[in-house]
C-alpha positions as CSV (number, residue, x, y, z in Angstrom):
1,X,-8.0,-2.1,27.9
2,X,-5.2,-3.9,27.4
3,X,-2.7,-4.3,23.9
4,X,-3.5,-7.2,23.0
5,X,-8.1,-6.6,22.3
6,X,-9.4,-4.8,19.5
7,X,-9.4,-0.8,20.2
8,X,-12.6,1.1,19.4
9,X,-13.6,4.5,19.1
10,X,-15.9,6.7,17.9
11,X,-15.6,8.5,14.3
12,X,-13.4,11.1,15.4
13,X,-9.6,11.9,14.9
14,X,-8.6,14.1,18.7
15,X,-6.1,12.0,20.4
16,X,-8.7,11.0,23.4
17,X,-9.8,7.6,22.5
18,X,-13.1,6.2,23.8
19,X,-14.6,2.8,23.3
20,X,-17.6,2.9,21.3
21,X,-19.8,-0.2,19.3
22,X,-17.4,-2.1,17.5
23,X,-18.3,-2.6,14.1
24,X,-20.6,-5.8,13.9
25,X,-21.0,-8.3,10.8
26,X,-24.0,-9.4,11.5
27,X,-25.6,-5.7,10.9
28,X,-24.4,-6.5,7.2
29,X,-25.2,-10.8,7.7
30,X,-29.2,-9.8,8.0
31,X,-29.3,-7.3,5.0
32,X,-31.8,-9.4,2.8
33,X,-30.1,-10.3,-1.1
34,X,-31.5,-7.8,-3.2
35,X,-31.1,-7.1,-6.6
36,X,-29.0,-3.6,-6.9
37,X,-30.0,-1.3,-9.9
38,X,-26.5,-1.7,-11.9
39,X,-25.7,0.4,-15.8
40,X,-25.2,-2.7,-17.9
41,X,-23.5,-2.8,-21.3
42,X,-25.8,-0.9,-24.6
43,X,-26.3,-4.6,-25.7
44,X,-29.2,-4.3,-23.2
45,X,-28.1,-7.8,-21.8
46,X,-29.0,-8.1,-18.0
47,X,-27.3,-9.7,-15.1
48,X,-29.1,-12.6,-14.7
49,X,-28.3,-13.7,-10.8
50,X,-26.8,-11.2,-9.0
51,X,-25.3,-12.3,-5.9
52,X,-24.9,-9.2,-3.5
53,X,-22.9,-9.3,-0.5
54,X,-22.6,-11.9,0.6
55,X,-21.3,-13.3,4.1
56,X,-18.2,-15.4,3.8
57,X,-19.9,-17.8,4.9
58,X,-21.7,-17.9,1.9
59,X,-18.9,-16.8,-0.4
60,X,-16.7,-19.9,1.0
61,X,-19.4,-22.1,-0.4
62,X,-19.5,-20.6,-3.5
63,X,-15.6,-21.0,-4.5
64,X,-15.8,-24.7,-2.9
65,X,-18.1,-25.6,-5.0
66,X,-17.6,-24.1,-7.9
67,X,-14.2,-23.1,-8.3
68,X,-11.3,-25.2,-9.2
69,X,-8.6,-24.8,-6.6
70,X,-10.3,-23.5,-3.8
71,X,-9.9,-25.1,-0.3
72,X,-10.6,-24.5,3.3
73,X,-7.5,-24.7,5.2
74,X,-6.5,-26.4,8.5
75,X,-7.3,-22.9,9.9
76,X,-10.4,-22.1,8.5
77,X,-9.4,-20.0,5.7
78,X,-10.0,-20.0,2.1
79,X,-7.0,-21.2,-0.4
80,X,-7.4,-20.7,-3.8
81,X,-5.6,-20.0,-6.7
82,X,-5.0,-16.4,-9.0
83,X,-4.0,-18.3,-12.2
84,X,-1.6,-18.0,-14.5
85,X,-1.4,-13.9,-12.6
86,X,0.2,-14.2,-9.6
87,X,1.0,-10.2,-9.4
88,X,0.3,-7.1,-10.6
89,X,0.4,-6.8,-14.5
90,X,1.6,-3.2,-14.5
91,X,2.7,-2.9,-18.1
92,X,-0.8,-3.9,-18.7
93,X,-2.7,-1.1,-16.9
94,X,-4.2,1.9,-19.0
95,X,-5.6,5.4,-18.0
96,X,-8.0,7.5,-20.5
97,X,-6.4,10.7,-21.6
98,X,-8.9,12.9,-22.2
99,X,-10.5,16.7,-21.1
100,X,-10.9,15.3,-17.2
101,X,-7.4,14.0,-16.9
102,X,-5.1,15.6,-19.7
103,X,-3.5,18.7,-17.9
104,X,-4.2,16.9,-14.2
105,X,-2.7,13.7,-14.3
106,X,1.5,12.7,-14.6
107,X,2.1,11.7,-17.9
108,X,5.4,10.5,-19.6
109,X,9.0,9.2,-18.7
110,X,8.4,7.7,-15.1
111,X,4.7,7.7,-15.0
112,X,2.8,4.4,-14.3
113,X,0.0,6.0,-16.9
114,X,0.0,4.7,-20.0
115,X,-2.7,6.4,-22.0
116,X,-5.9,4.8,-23.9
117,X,-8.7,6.6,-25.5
118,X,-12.4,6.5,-24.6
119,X,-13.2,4.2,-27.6
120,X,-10.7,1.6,-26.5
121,X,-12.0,1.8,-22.6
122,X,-15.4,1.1,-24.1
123,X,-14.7,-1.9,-26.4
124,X,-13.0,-3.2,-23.2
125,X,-15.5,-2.0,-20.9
126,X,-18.5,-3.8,-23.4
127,X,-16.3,-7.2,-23.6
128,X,-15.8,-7.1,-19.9
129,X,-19.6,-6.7,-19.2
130,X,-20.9,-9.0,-21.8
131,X,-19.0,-11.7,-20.8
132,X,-20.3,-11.0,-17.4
133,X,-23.7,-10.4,-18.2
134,X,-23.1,-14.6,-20.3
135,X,-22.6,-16.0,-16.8
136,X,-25.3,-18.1,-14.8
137,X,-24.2,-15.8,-11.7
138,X,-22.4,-12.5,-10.8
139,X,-21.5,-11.2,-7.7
140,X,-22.2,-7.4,-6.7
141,X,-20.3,-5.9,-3.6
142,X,-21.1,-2.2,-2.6
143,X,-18.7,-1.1,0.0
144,X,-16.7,2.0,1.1
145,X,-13.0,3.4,1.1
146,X,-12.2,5.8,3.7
147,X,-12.8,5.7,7.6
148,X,-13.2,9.4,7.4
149,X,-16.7,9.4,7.3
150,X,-16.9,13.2,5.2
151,X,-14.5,11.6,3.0
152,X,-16.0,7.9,2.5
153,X,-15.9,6.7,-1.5
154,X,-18.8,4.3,-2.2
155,X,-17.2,2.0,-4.5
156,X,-19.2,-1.2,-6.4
157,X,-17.0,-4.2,-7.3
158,X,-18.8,-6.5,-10.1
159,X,-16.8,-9.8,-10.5
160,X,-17.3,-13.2,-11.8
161,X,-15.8,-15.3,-9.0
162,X,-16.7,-15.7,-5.2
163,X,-12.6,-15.7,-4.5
164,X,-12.7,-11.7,-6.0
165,X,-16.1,-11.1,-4.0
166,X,-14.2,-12.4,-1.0
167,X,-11.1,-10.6,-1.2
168,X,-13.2,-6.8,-1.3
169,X,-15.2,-8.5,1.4
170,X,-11.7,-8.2,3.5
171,X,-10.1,-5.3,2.0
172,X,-12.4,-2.5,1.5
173,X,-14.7,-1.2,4.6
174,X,-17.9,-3.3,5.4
175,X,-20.7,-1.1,5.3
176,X,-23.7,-1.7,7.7
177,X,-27.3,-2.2,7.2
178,X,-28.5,1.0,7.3
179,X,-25.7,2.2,5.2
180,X,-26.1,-0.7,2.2
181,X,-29.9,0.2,2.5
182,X,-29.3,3.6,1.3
183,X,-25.8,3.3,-0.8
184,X,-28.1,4.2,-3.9
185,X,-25.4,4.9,-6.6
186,X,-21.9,4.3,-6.3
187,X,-19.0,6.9,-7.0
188,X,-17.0,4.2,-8.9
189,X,-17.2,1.1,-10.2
190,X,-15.1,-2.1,-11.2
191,X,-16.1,-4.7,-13.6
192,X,-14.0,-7.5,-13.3
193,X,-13.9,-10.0,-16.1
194,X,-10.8,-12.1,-14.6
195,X,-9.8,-14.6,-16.6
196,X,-11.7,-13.2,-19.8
197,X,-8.8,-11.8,-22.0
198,X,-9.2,-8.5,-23.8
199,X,-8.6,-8.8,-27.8
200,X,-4.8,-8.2,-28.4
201,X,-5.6,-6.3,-32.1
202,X,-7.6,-4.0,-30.1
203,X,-5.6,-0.7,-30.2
204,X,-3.7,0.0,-26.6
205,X,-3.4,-3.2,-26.2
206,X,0.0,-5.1,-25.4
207,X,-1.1,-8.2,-24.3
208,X,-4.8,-10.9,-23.2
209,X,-4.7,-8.6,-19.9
210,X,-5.8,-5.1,-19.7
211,X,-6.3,-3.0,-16.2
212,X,-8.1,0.0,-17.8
213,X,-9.1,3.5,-15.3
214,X,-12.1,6.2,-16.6
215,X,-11.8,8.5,-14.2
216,X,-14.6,10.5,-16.1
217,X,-17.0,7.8,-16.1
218,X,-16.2,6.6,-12.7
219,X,-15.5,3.4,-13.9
220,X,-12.6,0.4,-14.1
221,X,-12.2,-2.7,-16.3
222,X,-10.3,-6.1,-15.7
223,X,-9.5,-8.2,-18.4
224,X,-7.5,-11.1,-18.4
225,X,-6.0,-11.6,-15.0
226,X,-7.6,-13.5,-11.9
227,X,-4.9,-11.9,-9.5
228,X,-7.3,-9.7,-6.5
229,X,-4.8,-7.8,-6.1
230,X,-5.4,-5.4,-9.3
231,X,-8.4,-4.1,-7.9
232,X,-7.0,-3.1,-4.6
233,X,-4.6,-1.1,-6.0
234,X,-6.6,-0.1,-9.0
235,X,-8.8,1.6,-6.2
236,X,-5.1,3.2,-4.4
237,X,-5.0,4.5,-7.8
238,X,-8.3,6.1,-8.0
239,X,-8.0,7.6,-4.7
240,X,-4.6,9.1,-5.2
241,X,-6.4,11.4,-8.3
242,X,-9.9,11.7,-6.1
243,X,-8.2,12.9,-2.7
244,X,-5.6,15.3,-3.9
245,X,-8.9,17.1,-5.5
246,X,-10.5,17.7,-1.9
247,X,-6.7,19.2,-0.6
248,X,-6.8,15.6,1.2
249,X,-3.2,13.6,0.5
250,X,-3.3,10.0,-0.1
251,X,-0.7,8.0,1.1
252,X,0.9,4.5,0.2
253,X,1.9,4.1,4.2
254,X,1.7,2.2,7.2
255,X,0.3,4.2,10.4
256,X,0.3,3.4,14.3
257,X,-0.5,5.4,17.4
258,X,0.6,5.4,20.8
259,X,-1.2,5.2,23.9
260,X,-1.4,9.2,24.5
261,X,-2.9,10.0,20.8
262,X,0.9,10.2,18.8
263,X,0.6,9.0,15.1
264,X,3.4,7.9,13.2
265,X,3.1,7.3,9.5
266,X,5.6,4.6,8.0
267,X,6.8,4.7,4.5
268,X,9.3,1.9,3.0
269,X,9.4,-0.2,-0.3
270,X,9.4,-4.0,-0.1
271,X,12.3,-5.9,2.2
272,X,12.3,-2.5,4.3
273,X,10.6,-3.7,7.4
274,X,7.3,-1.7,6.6
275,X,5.1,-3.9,8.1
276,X,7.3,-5.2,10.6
277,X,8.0,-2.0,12.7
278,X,4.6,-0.7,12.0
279,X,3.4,-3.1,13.9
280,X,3.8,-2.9,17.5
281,X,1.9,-4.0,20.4
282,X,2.4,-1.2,22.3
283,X,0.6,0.8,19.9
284,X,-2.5,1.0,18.1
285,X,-2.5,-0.3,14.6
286,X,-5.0,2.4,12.4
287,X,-3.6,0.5,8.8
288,X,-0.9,-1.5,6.7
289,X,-0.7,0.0,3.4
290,X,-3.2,3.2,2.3
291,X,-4.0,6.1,4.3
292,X,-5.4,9.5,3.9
293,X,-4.2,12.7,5.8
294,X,-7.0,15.5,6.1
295,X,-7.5,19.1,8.0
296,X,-8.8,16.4,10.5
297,X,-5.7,13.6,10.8
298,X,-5.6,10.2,9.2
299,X,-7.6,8.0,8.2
300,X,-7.1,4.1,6.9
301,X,-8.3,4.5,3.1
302,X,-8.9,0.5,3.4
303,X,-11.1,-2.3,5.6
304,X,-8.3,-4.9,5.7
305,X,-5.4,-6.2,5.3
306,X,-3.1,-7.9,2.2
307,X,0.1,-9.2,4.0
308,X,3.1,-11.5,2.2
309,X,2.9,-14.9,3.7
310,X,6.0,-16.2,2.1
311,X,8.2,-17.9,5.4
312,X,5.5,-16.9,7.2
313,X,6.1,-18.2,11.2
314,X,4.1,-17.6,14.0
315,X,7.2,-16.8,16.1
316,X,8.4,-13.5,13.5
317,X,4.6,-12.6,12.5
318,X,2.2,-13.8,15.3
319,X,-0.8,-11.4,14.3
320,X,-0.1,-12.1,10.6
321,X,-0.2,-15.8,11.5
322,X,-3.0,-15.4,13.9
323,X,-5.1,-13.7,11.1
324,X,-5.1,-16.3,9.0
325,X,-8.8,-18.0,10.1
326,X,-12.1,-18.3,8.6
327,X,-13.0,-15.6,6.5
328,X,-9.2,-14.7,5.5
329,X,-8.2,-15.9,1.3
330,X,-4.7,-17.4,1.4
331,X,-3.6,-16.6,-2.1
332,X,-1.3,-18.9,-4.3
333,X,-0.2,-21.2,-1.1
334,X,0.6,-24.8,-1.4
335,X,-0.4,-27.1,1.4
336,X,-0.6,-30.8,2.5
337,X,-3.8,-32.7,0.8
338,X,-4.3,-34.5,3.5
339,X,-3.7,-32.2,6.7
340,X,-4.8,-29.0,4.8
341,X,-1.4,-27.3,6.5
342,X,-0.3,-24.6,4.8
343,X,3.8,-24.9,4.0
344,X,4.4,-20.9,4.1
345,X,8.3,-21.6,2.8
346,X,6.9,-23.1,-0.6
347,X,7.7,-21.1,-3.5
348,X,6.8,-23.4,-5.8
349,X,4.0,-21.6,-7.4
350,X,4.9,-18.3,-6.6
351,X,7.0,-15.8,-4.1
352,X,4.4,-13.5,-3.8
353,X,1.6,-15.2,-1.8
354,X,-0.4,-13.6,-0.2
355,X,-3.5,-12.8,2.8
356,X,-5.9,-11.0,2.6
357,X,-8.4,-10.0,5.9
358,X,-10.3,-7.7,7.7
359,X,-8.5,-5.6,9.8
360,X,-10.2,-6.3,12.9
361,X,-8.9,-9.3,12.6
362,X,-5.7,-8.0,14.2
363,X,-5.2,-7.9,18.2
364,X,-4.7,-4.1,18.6
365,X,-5.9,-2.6,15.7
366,X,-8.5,0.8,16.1
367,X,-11.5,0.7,15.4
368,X,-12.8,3.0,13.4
369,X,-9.4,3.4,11.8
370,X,-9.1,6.9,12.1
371,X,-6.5,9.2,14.1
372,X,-5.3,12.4,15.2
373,X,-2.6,14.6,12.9
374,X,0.8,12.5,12.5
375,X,3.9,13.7,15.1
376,X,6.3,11.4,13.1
377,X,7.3,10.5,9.4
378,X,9.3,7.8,9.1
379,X,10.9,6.8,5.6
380,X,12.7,3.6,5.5
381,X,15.6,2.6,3.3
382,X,17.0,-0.8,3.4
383,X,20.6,0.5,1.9
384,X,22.5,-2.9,0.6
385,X,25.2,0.2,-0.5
386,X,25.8,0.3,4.0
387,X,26.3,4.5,3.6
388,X,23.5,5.7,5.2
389,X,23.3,6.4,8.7
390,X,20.7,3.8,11.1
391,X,18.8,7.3,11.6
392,X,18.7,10.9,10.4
393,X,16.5,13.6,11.5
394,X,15.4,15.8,8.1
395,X,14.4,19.0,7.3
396,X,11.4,19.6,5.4
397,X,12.9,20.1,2.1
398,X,15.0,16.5,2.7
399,X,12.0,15.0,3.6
400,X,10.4,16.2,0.2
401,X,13.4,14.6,-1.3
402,X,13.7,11.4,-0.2
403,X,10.5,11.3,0.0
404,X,10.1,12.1,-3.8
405,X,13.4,9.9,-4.4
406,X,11.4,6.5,-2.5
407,X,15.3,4.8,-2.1
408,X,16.0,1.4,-1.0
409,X,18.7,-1.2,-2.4
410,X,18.5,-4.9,-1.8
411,X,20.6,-7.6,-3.2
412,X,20.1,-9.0,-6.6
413,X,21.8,-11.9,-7.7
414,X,23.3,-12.3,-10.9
415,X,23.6,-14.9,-13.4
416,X,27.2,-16.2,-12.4
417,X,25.9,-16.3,-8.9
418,X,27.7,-12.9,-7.7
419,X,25.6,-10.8,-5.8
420,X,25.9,-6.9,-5.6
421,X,23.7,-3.8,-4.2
422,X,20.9,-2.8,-6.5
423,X,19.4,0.6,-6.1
424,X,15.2,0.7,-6.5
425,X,13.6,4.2,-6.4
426,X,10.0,4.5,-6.7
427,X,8.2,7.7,-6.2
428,X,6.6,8.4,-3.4
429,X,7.0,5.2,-2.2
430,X,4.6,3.5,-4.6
431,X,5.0,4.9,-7.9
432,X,2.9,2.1,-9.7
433,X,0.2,3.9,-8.1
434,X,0.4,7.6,-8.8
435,X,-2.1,9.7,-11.2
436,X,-0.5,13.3,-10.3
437,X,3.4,14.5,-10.5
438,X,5.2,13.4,-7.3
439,X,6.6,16.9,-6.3
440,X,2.3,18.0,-5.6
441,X,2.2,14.6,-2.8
442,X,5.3,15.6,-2.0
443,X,4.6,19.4,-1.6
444,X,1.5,18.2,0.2
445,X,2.8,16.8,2.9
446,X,5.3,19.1,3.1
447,X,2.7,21.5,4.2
448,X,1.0,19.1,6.5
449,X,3.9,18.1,8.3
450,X,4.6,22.2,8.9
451,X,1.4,23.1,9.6
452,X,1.4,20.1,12.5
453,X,4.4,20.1,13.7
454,X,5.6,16.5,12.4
455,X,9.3,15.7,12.0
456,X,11.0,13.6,9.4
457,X,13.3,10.8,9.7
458,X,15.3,8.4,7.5
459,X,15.9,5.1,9.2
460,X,18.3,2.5,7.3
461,X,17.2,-0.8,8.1
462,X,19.8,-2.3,5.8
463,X,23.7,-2.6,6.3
464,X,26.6,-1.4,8.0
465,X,30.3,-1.8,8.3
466,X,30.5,-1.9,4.3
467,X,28.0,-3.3,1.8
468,X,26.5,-6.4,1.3
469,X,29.0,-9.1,1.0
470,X,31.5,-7.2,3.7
471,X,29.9,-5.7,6.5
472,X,26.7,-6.8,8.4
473,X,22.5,-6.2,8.4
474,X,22.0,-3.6,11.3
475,X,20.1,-5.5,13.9
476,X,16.3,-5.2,14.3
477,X,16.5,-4.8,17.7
478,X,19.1,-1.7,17.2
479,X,16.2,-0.2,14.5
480,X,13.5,-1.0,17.1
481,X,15.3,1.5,19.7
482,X,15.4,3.7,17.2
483,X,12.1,3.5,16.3
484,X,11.3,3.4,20.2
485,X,13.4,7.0,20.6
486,X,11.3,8.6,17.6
487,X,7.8,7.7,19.3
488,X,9.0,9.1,22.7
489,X,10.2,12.1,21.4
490,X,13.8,11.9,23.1
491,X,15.9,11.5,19.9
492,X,14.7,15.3,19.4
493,X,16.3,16.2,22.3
494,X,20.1,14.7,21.8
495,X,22.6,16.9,19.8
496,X,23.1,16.1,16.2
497,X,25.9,16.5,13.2
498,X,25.1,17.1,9.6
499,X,27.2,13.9,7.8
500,X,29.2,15.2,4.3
501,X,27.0,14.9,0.3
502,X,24.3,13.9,1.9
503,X,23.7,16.3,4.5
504,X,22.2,14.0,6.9
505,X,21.3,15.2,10.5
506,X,22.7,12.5,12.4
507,X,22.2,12.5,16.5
508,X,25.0,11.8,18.8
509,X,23.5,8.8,20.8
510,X,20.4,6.7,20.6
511,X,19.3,5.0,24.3
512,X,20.5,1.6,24.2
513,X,22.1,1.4,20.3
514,X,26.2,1.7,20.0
515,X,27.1,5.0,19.3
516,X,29.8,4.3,16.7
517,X,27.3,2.4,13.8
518,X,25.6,6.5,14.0
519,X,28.1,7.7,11.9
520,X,28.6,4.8,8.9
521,X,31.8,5.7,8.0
522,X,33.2,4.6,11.8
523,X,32.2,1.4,11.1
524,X,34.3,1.3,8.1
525,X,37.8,0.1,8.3
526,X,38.2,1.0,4.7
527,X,37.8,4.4,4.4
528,X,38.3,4.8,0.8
529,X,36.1,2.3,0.0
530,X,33.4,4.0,2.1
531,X,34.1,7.4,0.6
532,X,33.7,5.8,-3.4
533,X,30.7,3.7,-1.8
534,X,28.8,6.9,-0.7
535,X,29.7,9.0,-4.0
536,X,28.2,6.2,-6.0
537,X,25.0,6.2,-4.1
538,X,24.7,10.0,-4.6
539,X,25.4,9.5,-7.9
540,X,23.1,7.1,-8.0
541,X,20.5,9.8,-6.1
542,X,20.9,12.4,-8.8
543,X,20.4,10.7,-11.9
544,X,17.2,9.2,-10.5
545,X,16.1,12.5,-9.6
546,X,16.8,14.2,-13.0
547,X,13.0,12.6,-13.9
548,X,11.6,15.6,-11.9
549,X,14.0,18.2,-12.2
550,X,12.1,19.7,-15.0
551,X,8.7,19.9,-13.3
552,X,7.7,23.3,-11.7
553,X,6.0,23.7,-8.0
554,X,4.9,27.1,-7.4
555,X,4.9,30.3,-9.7
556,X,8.6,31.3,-8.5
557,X,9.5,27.8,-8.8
558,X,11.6,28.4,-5.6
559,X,9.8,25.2,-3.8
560,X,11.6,22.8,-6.4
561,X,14.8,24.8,-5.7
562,X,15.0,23.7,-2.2
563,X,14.2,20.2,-2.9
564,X,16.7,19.8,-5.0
565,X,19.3,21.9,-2.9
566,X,18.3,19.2,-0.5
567,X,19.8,16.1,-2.3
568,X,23.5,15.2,-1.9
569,X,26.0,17.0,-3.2
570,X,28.9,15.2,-5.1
C-alpha cells in the first residue's frame, strides 16, 4: 500500500501492520433514531425530541436550516459561526473540590483548577438542563474516546445545536452499530447549554460563561459559550485525571510511525511546528493532538482532527486543505457570498479559526489509531531567544525537565511597535488541561521511556545567529533532516558534546544540515551578547520552575533532585 491511502489495521499495538475492515459509516448511517434513556434535571422535565446521532448528512440540514450563520462551502463543508466565543474561556472553567478530587488533583499557584462546590455545579448543571429540556429539539451523541479498545471511555455529549452535534461527530471515535446498540450507560457526560449564560451572582462565578467538571458524578456543564472547542478539551481534561488512575499516561501530543513499526511522539506549544513535522507522508499518522501511552503502546485518545486554518494554502498544508470536504465544520471563516470560497488569510472575525474532521479524512492516517511503544520523544521549542541548539539528545532526568518546563518563545509585539522574545512555559505541554501535579506525567513517562527504550530530544525550530530581530529562523528543511536523523536512528550513533548552563547533548554532525548552526554560539558573531542571551533564558528557566520545586515525587524525594539537577545552571 502506498503513502498516500488510508492505513488499516487490526486493534492491536506490535509493530506488524496488517490491513483489516476500515471503519465504515454506514454501520453507524443505518442505526435506527432511538430515543436513549438520559438522567434529566429533578424538575422532572423531559427531553422532548431527542435527536441521536445523526449522519452529517442530516446534521448539515439541521444547522442550514436552522441556525443563523451556517453555510455549506465551495468544498462541501459546513461554515458556521461560535459567537461571541471564539476560544477557549479558561478563566471561566471550574473543577469540584470535594472527597474524589481534594488530595488527587493539582491545586493552587499554576493550576488550571479553579475550585467550585457541589452546590454550585448543580445550580449550573439544573440551569444547563432546563434550558435544554425548554427547547423543541436536542441532540444526543454517544461516542467513544480511546482506540485502545480495554481503555475506550463511552462518553454522551447533550447539546442544543447541530454545529456542536457535528463537531463530536468529527472529533471523538464513531462507534458502530453493534456498539451504539449496546453503549447502555455512559462513563461521562456533557450537557452543553451554549449560548445560555450561567447567572453571574451565582457563587464561583466570574463571568455569563461557566465550563464546570464533576469528576464524581461523571458529569460536565457548558454555559455561556457556543465555541466546540470547550468540550474537546473539557474531555483532554477528563481523561488526563481518568488515565493516570489505570497507570495509563495521557498525553497532549502529536504521534507518527514509520514503515517498520517506529513511533515517535511530538510535543510543542503553538507556532512550534507540531503539526507540521508530525505530519509526514512517509509515515503513518496515528493522531494530531491527544494520545494515551499504555503497558500496550499508544493509542489516539480522539476520532478526528481540530487543525488552525488561519493562511491555510494547499501548497504548505495539502492534507489539511484536502480535508476540508463534506462532513468537515470550518469554524469562524469568512468567505465570498457568492462563490462560497473560503479566504483562509481573513482575520477579520478571529485568528483562531479553525477545522474540525474525522481523521480518516487524512491520506495516511492508521486506522485503528493505535501503535506499538514510542522509540522517539520529541519536544519542540521555537526559541525567539536563538540559544538553544537545532537538536539535543537528553537524558531522562532533562527530559523530565523540559518536559515539565513546556518552553517555547515567539515574538510579541509591543505597543510602540518594537518587537522582542517572549518566553511561554506551559506544563507538560498543555497546562490548561492538567488535573494532577506535572512532576506525576512527568515521572510517568519517565518510566515509560526507560522501561522501552525511547530517547529524548529537544529540537529548536526557532532562531539562530542571535535572536529575533538579528539573526535568522533555522530553516524547515534543516529541522526536517533532523527530524529525518531521529526516525532513522543515525543521530544516535554520531559523537556528541554537552553545551555550558544548559547541559545540552549536542551531536557533532547531522546528514545534510551545516555543522556550525549545532553549536548556537558559532553562529554568533557577538559572543557576549550570546553569553547574556543564554543566562537570561536560564534565568528565565529557573524562575518558572520554582512553581514545582516544592512538590515531592517519591518517599526520598531523590526523583525531584535529579530533575531539578537537570535544569541549567547559572
Amino acid at each position: 500500500m502506498a503513502f498516500g491511502e488510508t492505513k488499516t489495521q487490526p486493534q492491536t499495538q506490535t509493530p506488524e501492520v496488517v490491513p483489516a475492515k476500515k471503519y465504515d459509516q454506514n454501520d453507524v448511517d443505518k442505526v435506527s433514531h432511538f430515543t436513549p434513556t438520559i438522567c434529566v434535571s429533578d424538575s422532572a422535565l423531559k427531553f422532548t425530541n431527542v435527536l441521536y446521532n445523526l449522519t452529517p448528512a442530516e446534521l448539515y440540514e439541521h444547522a442550514v436550516k436552522y441556525e443563523k450563520g451556517s453555510f455549506i462551502t465551495s468544498t462541501g463543508a459546513l461554515a458556521t459561526r461560535s459567537g461571541a466565543k471564539t476560544g477557549r474561556s479558561p478563566r471561566d472553567k471550574r473543577v469540584v473540590k470535594d472527597a474524589t478530587t481534594q488530595d488527587d488533583l493539582w491545586w493552587g499557584k499554576g493550576s488550571p483548577n479553579i475550585e467550585m462546590d457541589e452546590h454550585t455545579f448543580m445550580i449550573n448543571r439544573e440551569r444547563a438542563v432546563d434550558y435544554l429540556n425548554c427547547l423543541d429539539k436536542v441532540f444526543v451523541n454517544d461516542q467513544f474516546l480511546n482506540w485502545d479498545s480495554e481503555n475506550k471511555i463511552k462518553v454522551r455529549i447533550v447539546s442544543a445545536r447541530a454545529y456542536h452535534s457535528l463537531f463530536m461527530h468529527n472529533m471523538c471515535i464513531r462507534p458502530t452499530k453493534e456498539e451504539l446498540e449496546n453503549f447502555s450507560t455512559p462513563d461521562f457526560t456533557i450537557y452543553n447549554a451554549g449560548k445560555f449564560p450561567c447567572n453571574r451572582y451565582t457563587h464561583y462565578m466570574t463571568s455569563s460563561t461557566s465550563i464546570d467538571l464533576h469528576i464524581a458524578r461523571k458529569e460536565m456543564v457548558i454555559l455561556g459559550t457556543m465555541y466546540a472547542g470547550e468540550m474537546k478539551k473539557g474531555l483532554f481534561s477528563v481523561m488526563h485525571y481518568l488515565m493516570p488512575k489505570r497507570q495509563i499516561l495521557s498525553l497532549h501530543s502529536g504521534c507518527n510511525m514509520g514503515k517498520s513499526g517506529d513511533v515517535a511522539l511530538f510535543f510543542g506549544l503553538s507556532g512550534t511546528g507540531k503539526t507540521t513535522l508530525s505530519t509526514d507522508h512517509n509515515r503513518y499518522l496515528i493522531g494530531d493532538d491527544e494520545h494515551c501511552w499504555s503497558d500496550k503502546g499508544v493509542s489516539n485518545i480522539e476520532g478526528g482532527c481540530y487543525a488552525k486554518c488561519i493562511d491555510l494554502s494547499r501548497e504548505k498544508e495539502p492534507d489539511i486543505w484536502n480535508a476540508i470536504k463534506f462532513g468537515a465544520v470550518l469554524e469562524n471563516v469568512v468567505f465570498d457570498d457568492y462563490t462560497r470560497l473560503v479566504n483562509y488569510a481573513d482575520k477579520s472575525v478571529t485568528e483562531n479559526t479553525r477545522a474540525a474532521y474525522p481523521i480518516e479524512f487524512i491520506p495516511n492516517a492508521l486506522i485503528p489509531c493505535v501503535g506499538p511503544h514510542p522509540k522517539n520523544v520529541i519536544l519542540l521549542a521555537c526559541d525567539a531567544f536563538g540559544v538553544l541548539p537545532p537538536v539535543s539528545k537528553l537524558n531522562l532526568a532533562q527530559t523530565m525537565y523540559h518536559f515539565i518546563s513546556g518552553y517555547t518563545a515567539l515574538v510579541a509585539g509591543t505597543e510602540d511597535g518594537i518587537k522582542e522574545p517572549t518566553a511561554t512555559f506551559s506544563a507538560c505541554f498543555g497546562a490548561a488541561f492538567l488535573m494532577l501535579h506535572p512532576t506525576k506525567y512527568a515521572a510517568m513517562l519517565a518510566e515509560k521511556m526507560q522501561t522501552h527504550g525511547a530517547t529524548g530530544w529537544l529540537v529548536n525550530t526557532g532562531w539562530s545567529g542571535g535572536s529575533y530581530g538579528s539573526g535568522s529562523r533555522i530553516k524547515l528543511a534543516y529541522t526536517r533532516k533532523i527530524i529525518d536523523a531521529i526516525h532513522s536512528g543515525s543521530l544516535l550513533k554520531t559523537e556528541y558534546k554537552k553545551t555550558k548552563v544548559f547541559g545540552l547533548e549536542i551531536p557533532s554532525e547531522v546528514e545534510e544540515v551545516p555543522s556550525e548552526i549545532l553549536d548556537p554560539v558559532n553562529t554568533w558573531s557577538d559572543k557576549n551578547a550570546y553569553n547574556e542571551t543564554l543566562m537570561k533564558l536560564a534565568g528565565l528557566f529557573k524562575n518558572n520552575f520554582e512553581t514545582f520545586t516544592n512538590y515531592q515525587i517519591g518517599e526520598d524525594n531523590k526523583l525531584t533532585e535529579e530533575i531539578l539537577a537537570a535544569g541549567p545552571h547559572c
